[in-house]
Structure formats: structure tokens, C-alpha cells
C-alpha positions as CSV (number, residue, x, y, z in Angstrom):
1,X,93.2,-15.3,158.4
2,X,95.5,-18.1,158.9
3,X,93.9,-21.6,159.8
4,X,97.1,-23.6,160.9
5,X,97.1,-27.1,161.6
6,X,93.4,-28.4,161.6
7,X,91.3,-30.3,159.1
8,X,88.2,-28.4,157.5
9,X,84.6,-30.3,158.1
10,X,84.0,-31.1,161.4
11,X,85.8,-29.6,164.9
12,X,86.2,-33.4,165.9
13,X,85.7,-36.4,164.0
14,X,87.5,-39.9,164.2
15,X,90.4,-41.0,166.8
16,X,90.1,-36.8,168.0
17,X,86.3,-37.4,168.4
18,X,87.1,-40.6,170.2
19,X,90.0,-39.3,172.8
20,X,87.4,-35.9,173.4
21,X,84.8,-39.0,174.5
22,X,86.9,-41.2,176.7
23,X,88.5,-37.9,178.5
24,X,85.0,-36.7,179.2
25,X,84.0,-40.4,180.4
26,X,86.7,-40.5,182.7
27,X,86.8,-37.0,184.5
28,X,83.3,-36.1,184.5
29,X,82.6,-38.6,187.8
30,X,85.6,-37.5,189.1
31,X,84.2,-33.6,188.8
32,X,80.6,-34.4,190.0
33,X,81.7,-35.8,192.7
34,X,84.2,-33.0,193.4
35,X,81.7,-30.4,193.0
36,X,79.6,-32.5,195.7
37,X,82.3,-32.4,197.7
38,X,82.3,-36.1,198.2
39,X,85.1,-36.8,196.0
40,X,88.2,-39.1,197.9
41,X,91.4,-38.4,196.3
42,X,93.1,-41.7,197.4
43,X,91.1,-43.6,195.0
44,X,92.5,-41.8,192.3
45,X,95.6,-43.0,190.3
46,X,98.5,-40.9,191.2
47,X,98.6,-39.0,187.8
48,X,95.1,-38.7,187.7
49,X,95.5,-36.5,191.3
50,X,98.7,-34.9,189.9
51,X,96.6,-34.0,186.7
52,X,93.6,-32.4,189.0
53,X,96.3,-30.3,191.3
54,X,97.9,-28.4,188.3
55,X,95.4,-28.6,185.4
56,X,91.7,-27.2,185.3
57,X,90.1,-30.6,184.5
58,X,86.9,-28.7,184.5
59,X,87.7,-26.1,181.3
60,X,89.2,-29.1,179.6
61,X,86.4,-31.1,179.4
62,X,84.5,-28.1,178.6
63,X,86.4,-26.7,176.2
64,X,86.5,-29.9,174.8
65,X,83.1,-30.9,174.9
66,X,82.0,-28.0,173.1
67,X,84.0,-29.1,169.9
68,X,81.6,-32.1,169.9
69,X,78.7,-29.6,169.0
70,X,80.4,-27.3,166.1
71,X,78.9,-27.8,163.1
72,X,81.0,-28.6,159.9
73,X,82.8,-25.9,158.5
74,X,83.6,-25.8,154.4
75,X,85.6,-23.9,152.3
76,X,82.7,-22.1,151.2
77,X,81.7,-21.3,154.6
78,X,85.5,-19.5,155.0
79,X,84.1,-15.6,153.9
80,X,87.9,-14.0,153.9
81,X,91.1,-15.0,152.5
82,X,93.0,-17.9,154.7
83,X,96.1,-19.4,154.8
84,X,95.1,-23.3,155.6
85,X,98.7,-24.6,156.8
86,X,99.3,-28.1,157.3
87,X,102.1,-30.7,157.6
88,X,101.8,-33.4,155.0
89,X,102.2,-36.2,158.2
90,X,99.1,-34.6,159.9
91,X,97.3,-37.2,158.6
92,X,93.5,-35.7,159.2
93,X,94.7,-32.6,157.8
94,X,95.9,-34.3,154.8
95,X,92.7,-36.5,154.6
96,X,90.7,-33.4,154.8
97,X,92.1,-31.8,151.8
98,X,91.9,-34.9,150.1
99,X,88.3,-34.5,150.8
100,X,88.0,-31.0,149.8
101,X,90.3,-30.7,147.3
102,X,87.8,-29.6,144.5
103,X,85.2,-26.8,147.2
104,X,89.2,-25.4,147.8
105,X,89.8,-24.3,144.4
106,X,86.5,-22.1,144.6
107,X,86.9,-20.9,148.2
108,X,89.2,-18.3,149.2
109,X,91.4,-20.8,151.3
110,X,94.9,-21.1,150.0
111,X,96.9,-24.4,151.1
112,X,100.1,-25.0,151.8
113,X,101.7,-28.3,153.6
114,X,105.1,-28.8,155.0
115,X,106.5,-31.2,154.3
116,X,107.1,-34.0,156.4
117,X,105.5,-32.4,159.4
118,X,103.4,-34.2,161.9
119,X,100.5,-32.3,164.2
120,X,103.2,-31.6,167.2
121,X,105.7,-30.3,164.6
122,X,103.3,-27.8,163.3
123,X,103.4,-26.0,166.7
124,X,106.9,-26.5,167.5
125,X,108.8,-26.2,164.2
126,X,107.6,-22.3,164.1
127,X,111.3,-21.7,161.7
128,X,109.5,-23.7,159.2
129,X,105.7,-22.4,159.5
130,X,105.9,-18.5,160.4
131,X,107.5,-17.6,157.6
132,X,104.6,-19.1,155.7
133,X,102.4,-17.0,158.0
134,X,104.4,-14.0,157.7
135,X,104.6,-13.5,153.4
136,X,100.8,-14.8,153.3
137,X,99.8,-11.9,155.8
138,X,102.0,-9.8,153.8
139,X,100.7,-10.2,150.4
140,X,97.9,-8.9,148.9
141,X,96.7,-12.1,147.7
């Protein structure tokens, strides 16, 4: 399996856990009163109506929401052999294998971090991370 990107422990804790909270705040009036059929799109800001026409607001804040509720996941917890890739300026990443760096060396996660990637560059510098991907899937670890 390859984990790519994410810190271990919780699905959102900190600033992530913050911007999942305020998102919900803000949309979920704007859905209720959607789904009561009530809601007046002139009083809402002009990205805000953009946002509603070409996104589904309503999976976001689910999809979201529901990473509020997951449980904490260790090393220990990880039962097959995973590739953890991170970029050593994803700084939750980093802080979570700061955090873990002992339960990793008895798990079967292995760790690598690119260097001098941030959490956007994971997913869009894919010359530097799927070769990474490619020799972990192919070796026999």
C-alpha cells in the first residue's frame, strides 16, 4: 500500500481540523436552507454562488465532516507493508513522523520524504514521487 502525503494519528487535527470546521460553519445554512427551498441566492457573495453552481457543496462538507469522526490511526494499526511518502515542507507530515518516529521502526511502514516538497507539490510534482511509488510496489520488501 502506498500512504502518500498525509500525517499518521488523526484524519484531521490542527489548522486541517480548523478549515474542515469553519467550511462546515459556513455552508451548512446555506444547504439547510437550500434543501428547504427557501434559500435566496442574491445574498450570497458572488464566489460563494459561483462555488454552489459548479461544486457539490453538499459531498464536500460530508466528505469532510466525516474526517472529524476517524479515529487515530498508528503505525501499528497499518497490518501490510506501506510506502508513507512525504515532502519534508509538509509540515504535519513531518511533525507526524517526528511523533512517530520510534512505533515506525516496528511497524511495517517504510518512510520516505522529498525533499523540499510542500503538500501541493506532492500531487503535482508526480516526476519526483511515482518513481518512489513505482520501485516500492516493485520490490519485495
Amino acid at each position: 500500500m502506498v500512504e502518500a502525503y498525509s500525517p499518521i494519528g488523526l484524519g484531521a487535527a490542527g489548522d486541517f481540523r480548523q478549515s474542515i470546521e469553519k467550511f462546515r460553519h459556513h455552508w451548512l445554512p446555506i444547504l439547510q436552507t437550500q434543501g428547504e427551498g427557501t434559500l435566496d441566492p442574491g445574498t450570497l457573495s458572488g464566489e460563494d454562488r459561483e462555488e454552489l453552481q459548479k461544486s457539490n457543496i453538499a459531498l464536500d462538507v460530508a466528505r469532510r465532516s466525516a474526517l472529524l469522526d476517524w479515529r487515530a490511526i498508528e503505525p501499528a494499526d497499518i497490518g501490510c507493508r506501506t510506502l508513507w511518502l512525504i515532502g519534508s515542507r509538509n509540515e504535519p507530515a513531518i511533525a507526524s513522523l517526528t511523533e512517530y518516529k520510534e512505533e515506525l521502526k516496528m511497524s511495517k511502514v517504510q518512510v520516505e520524504v522529498m525533499d523540499g516538497l510542500n503538500h501541493m507539490e506532492e500531487f503535482t510534482k508526480i516526476d519526483r514521487s511515482l518513481p518512489v511509488m513505482v520501485a516500492f510496489m516493485q520490490s519485495k520488501g
